[in-house]
C-alpha positions in Angstrom: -10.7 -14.8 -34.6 -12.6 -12.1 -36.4 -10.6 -8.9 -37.1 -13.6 -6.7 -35.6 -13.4 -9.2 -31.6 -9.6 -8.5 -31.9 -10.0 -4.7 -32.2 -12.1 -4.7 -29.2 -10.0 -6.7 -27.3 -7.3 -4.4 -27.6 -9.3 -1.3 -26.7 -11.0 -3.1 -23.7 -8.0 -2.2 -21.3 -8.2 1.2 -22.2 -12.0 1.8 -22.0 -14.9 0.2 -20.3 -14.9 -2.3 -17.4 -11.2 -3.0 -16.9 -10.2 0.2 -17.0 -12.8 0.9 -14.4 -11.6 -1.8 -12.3 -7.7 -0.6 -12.3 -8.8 2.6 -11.1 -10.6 1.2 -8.4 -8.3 -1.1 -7.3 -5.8 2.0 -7.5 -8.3 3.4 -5.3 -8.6 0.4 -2.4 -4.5 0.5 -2.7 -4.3 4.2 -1.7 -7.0 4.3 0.7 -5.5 0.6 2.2 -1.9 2.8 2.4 -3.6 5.1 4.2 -5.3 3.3 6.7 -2.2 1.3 7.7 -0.3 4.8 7.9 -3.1 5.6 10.6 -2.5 2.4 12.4 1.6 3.1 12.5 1.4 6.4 13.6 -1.8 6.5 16.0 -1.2 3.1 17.5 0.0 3.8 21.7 1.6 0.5 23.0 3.2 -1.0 25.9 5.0 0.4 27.9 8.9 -0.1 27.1 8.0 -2.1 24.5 8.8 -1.0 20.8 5.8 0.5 18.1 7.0 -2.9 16.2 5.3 -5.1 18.7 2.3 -2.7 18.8 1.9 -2.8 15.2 2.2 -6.7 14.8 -0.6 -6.8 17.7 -3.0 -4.4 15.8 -2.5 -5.6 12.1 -2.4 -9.1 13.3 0.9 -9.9 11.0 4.7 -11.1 12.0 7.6 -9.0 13.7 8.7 -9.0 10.2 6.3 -7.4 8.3 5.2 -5.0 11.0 8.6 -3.4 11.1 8.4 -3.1 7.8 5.0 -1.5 7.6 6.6 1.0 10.5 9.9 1.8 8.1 7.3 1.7 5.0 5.7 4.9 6.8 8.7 6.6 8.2 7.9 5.7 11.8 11.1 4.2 14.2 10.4 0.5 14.6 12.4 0.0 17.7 11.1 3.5 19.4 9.5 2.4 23.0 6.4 3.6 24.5 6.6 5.6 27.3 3.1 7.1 28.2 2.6 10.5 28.1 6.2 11.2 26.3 4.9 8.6 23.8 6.9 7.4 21.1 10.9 7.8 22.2 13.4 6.6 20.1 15.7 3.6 20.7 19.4 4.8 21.5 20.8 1.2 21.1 21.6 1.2 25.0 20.1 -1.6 26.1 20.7 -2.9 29.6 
């Protein structure tokens, strides 16, 4: 390989086009984070049934990952819906 295509394969990352596209991506990440943070904290679901559920419904994932998503963005996973009180945490006193 030519010395001058190696030198401007090593400043490539740094300048130009992929450089560009890291920041963008960085970009879709933070404004993806953002959007899901909407969802977790916005979302109004069942009532008695916990914001997990709601979030699996709206995301369209498993129970799995929308607990996660709701622990990810400091929200209770196992708080219930309960109308106008809205998001009530779960005391662990199930009947």
């Amino acid at each position: 390989m030519p010395a001058d295509l190696i030198a401007r394969l090593r400043q490539t990352p740094a300048t130009g086009e992929a450089s560009r596209a890291m920041g963008e991506a960085s970009d879709r990440i933070e404004a993806d984070a953002r959007l899901l943070w909407g969802v977790v904290h916005n979302i109004k679901g069942e009532r008695g049934k916990p914001r997990w559920s709601a979030v699996r419904e709206a995301v369209g994932c498993g129970s799995g990952v929308a607990a996660e998503l709701c622990r990810r963005f400091a929200a209770d996973p196992d708080a219930t819906w309960e109308g106008r009180r809205g998001w009530v945490p779960d005391m662990g006193g199930r009947p």
